[in-house]
C-alpha positions in Angstrom: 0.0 0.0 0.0 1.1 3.3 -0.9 0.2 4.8 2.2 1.3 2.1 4.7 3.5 2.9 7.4 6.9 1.6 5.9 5.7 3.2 2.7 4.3 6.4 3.8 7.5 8.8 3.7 8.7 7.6 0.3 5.2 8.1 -0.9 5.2 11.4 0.1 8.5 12.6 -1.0 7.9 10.5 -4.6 4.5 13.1 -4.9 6.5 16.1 -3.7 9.1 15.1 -6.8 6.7 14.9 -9.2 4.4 18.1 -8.4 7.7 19.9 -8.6 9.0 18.2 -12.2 5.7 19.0 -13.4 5.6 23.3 -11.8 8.8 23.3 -14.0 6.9 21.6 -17.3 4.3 23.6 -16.3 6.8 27.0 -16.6 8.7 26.0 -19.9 5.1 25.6 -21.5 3.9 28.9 -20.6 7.5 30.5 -22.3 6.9 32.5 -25.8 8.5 30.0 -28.3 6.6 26.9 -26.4 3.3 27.7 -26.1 3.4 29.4 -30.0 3.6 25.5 -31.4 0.8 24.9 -28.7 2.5 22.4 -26.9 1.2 21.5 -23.7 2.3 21.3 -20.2 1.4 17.9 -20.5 3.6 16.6 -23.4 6.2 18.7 -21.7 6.0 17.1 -18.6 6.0 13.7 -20.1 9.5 14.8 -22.1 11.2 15.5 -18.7 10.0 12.4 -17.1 11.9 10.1 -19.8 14.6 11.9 -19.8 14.8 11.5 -16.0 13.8 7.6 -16.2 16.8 7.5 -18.9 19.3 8.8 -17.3 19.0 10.1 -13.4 16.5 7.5 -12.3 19.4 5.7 -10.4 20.3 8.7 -8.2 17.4 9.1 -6.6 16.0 7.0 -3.9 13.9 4.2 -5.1 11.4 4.8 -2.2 10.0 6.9 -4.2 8.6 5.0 -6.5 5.6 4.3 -4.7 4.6 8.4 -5.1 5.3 8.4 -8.7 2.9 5.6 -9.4 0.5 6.8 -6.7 0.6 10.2 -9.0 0.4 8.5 -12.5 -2.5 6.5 -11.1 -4.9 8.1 -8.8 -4.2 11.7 -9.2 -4.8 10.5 -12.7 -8.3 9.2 -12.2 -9.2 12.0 -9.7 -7.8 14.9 -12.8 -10.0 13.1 -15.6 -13.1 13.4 -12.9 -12.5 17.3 -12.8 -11.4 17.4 -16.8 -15.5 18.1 -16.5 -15.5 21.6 -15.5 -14.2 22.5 -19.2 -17.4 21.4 -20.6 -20.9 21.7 -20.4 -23.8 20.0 -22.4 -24.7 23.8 -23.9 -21.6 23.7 -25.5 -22.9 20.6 -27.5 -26.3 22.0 -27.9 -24.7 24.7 -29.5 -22.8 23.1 -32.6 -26.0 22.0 -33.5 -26.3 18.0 -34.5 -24.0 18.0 -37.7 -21.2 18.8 -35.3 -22.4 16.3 -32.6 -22.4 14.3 -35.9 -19.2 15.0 -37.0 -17.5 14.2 -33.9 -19.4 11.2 -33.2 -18.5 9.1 -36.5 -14.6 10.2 -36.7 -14.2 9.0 -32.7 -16.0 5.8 -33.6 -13.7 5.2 -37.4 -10.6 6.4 -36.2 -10.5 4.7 -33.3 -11.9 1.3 -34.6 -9.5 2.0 -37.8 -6.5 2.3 -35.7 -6.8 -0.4 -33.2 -7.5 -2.6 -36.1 -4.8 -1.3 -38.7 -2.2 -1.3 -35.9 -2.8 -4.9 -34.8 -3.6 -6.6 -38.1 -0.8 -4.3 -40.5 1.7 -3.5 -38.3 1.9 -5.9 -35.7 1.6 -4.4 -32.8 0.3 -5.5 -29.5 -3.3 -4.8 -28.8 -2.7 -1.6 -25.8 -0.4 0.1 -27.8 -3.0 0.2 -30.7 -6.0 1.5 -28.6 -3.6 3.9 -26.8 -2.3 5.4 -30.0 -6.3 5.2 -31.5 -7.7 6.8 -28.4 -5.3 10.2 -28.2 -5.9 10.5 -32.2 -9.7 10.0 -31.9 -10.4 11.8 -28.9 -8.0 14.3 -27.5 -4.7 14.0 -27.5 -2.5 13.1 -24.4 -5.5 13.3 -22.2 -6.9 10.7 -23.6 -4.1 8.4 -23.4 -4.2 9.0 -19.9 -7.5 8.2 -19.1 -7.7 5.1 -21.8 -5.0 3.6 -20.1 -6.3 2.8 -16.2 -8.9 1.0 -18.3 -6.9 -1.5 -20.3 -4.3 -1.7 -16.9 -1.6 -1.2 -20.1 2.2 -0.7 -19.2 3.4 2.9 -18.8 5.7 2.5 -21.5 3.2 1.7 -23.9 1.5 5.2 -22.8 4.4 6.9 -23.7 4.7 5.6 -27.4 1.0 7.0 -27.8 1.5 10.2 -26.4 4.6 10.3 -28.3 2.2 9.9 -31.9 0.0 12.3 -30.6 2.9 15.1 -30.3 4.2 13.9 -33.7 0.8 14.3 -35.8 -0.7 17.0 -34.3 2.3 19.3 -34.2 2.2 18.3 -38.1 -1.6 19.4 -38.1 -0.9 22.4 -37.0 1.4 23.7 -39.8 -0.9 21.7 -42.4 -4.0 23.1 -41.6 -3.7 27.0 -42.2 -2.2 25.7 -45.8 -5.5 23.5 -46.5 -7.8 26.4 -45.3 -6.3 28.6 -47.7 -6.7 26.1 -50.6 -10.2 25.3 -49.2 -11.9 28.6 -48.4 -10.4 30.9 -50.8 -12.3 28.9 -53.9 -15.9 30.4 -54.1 -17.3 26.7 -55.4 -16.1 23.7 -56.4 -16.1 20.1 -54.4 -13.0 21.6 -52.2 -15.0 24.9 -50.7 -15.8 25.4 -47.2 -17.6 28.0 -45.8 -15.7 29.1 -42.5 -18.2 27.0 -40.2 -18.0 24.0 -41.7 -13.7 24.4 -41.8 -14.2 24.6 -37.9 -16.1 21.9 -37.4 -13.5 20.1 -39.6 -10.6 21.7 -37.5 -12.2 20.3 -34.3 -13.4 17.2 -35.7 -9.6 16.3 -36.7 -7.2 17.9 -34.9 -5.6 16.1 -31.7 -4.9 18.4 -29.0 -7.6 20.6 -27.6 -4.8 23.7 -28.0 -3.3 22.7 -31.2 -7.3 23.2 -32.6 -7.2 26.7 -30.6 -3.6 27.4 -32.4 -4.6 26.8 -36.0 -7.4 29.5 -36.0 -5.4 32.2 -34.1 -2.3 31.3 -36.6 -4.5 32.2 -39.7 -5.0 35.9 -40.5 -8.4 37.5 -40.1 -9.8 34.1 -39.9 -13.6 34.5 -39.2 -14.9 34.4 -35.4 -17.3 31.1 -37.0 -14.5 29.5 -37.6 -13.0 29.8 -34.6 -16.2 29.2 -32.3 -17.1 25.9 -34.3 -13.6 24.2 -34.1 -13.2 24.4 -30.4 -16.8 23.9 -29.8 -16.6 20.5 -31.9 -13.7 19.9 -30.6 -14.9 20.2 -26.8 -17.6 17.9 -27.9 -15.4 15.3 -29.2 -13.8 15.4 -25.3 -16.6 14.7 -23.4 -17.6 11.8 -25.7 -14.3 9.9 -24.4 -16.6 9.1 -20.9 -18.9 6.9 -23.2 -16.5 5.7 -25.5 -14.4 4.2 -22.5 -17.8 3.0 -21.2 -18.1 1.0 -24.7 -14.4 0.0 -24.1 -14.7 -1.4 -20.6 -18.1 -3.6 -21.6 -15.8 -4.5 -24.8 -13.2 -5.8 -23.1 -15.3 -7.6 -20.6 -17.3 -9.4 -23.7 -13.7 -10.7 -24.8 -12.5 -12.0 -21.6 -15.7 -13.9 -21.5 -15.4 -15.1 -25.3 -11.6 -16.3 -24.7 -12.4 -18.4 -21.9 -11.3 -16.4 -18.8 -12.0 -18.4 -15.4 -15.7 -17.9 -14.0 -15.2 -15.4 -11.5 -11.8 -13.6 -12.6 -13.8 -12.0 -15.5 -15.1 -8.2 -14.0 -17.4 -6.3 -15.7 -14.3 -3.2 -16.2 -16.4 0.0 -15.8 -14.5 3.0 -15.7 -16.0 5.1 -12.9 -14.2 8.0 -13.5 -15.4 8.5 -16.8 -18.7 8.6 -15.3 -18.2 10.7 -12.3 -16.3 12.8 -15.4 -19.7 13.1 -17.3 -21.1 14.4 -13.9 -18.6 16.8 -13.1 -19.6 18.2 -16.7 -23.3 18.2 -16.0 -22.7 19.8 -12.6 -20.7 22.8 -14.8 -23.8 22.6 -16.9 -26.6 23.4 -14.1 -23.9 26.3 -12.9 -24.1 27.8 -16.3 -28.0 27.4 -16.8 -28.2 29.1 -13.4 -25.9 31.9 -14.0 -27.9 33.0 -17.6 -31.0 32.5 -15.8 -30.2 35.3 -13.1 -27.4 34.6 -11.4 -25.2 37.4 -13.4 -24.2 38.9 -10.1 -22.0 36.8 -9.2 -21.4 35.0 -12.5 -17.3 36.3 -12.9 -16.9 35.1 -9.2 -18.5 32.1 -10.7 -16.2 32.1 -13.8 -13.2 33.2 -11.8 -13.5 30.1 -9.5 -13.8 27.2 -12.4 -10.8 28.4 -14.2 -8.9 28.3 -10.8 -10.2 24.7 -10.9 -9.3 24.5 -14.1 -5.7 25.0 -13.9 -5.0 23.1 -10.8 -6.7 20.3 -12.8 -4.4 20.9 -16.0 -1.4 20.7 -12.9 -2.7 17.2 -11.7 -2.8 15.9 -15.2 0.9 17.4 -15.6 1.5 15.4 -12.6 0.1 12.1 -13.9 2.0 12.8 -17.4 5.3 13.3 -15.7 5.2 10.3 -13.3 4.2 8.5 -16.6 7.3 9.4 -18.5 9.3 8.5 -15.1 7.9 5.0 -15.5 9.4 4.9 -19.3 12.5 3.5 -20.0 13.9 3.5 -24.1 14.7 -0.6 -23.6 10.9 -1.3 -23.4 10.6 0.0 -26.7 12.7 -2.3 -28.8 11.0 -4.6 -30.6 8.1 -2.1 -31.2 10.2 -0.5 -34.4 8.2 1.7 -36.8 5.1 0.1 -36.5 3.7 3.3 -34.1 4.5 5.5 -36.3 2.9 3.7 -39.7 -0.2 3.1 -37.6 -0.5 7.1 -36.3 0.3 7.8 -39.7 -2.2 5.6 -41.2 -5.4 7.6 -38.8 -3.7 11.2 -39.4 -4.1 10.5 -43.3 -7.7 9.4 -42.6 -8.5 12.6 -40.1 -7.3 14.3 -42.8 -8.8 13.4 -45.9 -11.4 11.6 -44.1 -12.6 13.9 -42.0 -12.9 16.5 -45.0 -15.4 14.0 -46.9 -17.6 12.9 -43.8 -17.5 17.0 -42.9 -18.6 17.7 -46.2 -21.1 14.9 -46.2 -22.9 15.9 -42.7 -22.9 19.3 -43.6 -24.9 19.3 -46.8 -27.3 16.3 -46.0 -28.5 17.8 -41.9 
């Protein structure tokens, strides 16, 4: 136990050592050249934490060890729970249903296209697939991080997917502004969208939450529509990872019953904090519907408060990142070769050209 009596000190310490690896992730993110390519704390922290389990792991005492797992799994769980207060079911309502729709189908294909395609093509092993399909379907690194608790994958295997998600998305970001200009700019023609439906592409594609808020901002005098649509899709497309881990946990379940598993060691794997996550975002939803219905007074109190929440949250998940990428070390990946890469590679060509058709498709038919 973590918190046991021998235990307890190098717990503690192990916690104090990550919260202060991840305050300095969480500073190098915020400087001017960092947080341009919209890289996050996050995939920061993760970056120091391999380095560390690469190279000074061995100085430090291994006491510790308990803390940094305690933080890459609990404070984990108990981050995701709170990743609610950045949504709320108006947000949704607002897109309208062909950006529900949009987000719905590319979770569902990319993430179904990637386990499979990564298994089947490229040989690797089935958490490494889902890992790498659930931060390109859903969101990014935090995604990773919460698919993982549910398919108890190694660490390691984390890392490889996060490690995708930095790759493509980064790659996204520079792509993007040069497809809007050959996209918008025509007047007609099969490759023209209006600004709206661009953003609804933009957030129905893009990996990381802040690389979708980057792309707008990095294109000049890029339309407010634009801008609104992507991050609301792309908000959307995060709370739907609480039902699609749902989906995953009965899944998995179903297949340890189908293989043969021993009556009695097979558990139905629900992953509660994915619903306590969904109820974290409904409680931000009644606050809203309360402050527009006459609570205005004290609606920037209000306001104030969840973004305080909100970035203690985005520190936990720092946390949980960096005692990941402590857990990491480069000899677990042999054997793995490029087979990550072809895989993320194969899902960033379908987001992109994909995503464009089933866009276009939604768009013109709802």
């Amino acid at each position: 136990m973590a918190f046991s009596k021998e235990n307890r000190k190098g717990t503690v310490s192990g916690i104090i050592f990550v919260a202060l690896v991840a305050a300095s992730a969480t500073y190098i993110a915020a400087l001017g050249p960092i947080k341009h390519l919209g890289i996050s704390p996050l995939v920061v922290g993760i970056v120091i934490g391999i380095f560390y389990a690469n190279t000074l792991h061995n100085h430090f005492p291994k006491t510790w060890e308990t803390g940094i797992v305690f933080s890459g799994k609990k404070i984990l769980r108990f981050a995701i729970v709170f990743y609610g207060f950045r949504l709320t079911f108006q947000q949704i309502a607002a897109v309208g249903l062909e950006g529900f729709l949009v987000s719905l189908t590319m979770l569902a294909t990319t993430f179904v296209l990637g386990t499979w395609i990564g298994q089947k093509f490229f040989k690797l092993d089935r958490d490494t697939s889902m890992l790498t399909a659930s931060g390109a379907s859903v969101c990014g690194a935090a995604a990773v991080l919460a698919t993982e608790p549910v398919l108890k994958a190694e660490g390691h295997k984390a890392a490889v997917a996060v490690s995708m998600v930095v790759l493509f998305g980064t790659i996204s970001m520079f792509l993007y502004p040069v497809l809007y200009a050959a996209i918008i700019e025509p007047a007609s023609g099969f490759l023209h969208m209006t600004p709206q439906q661009f953003g609804i592409y933009t957030g129905g594609t893009i990996h990381e939450v802040a690389q979708v808020v980057a792309v707008p901002a990095s294109i000049p005098g890029a339309p407010v529509e634009m801008s609104n649509s992507a991050v609301i899709v792309k908000m959307t497309r995060v709370i739907l990872i609480a039902p699609m881990l749902i989906v995953l946990g009965l899944y998995l379940s179903y297949q340890a019953k189908k293989t043969g598993a021993v009556a009695g060691a097979v558990k139905l794997v629900i992953p509660w904090f994915a619903v306590y996550f969904i109820g974290m975002a409904g409680v931000n939803s009644l606050i809203e519907m309360y402050l527009q219905g006459g609570g205005a007074a004290i609606a920037d109190t209000v306001h104030t408060l969840i973004g305080k929440i909100n970035v203690i949250d985005t520190f936990l998940l720092t946390m949980a990142m960096t005692a990941l990428g402590m857990g990491t070390r480069f000899a677990k990946f042999k054997g793995l070769g490029l087979a990550p890469i072809y895989t993320a590679l194969g899902m960033f060509a379908w987001l992109v050209v994909g995503g464009f058709l089933v866009t276009k498709f939604i768009t013109s038919v709802v």
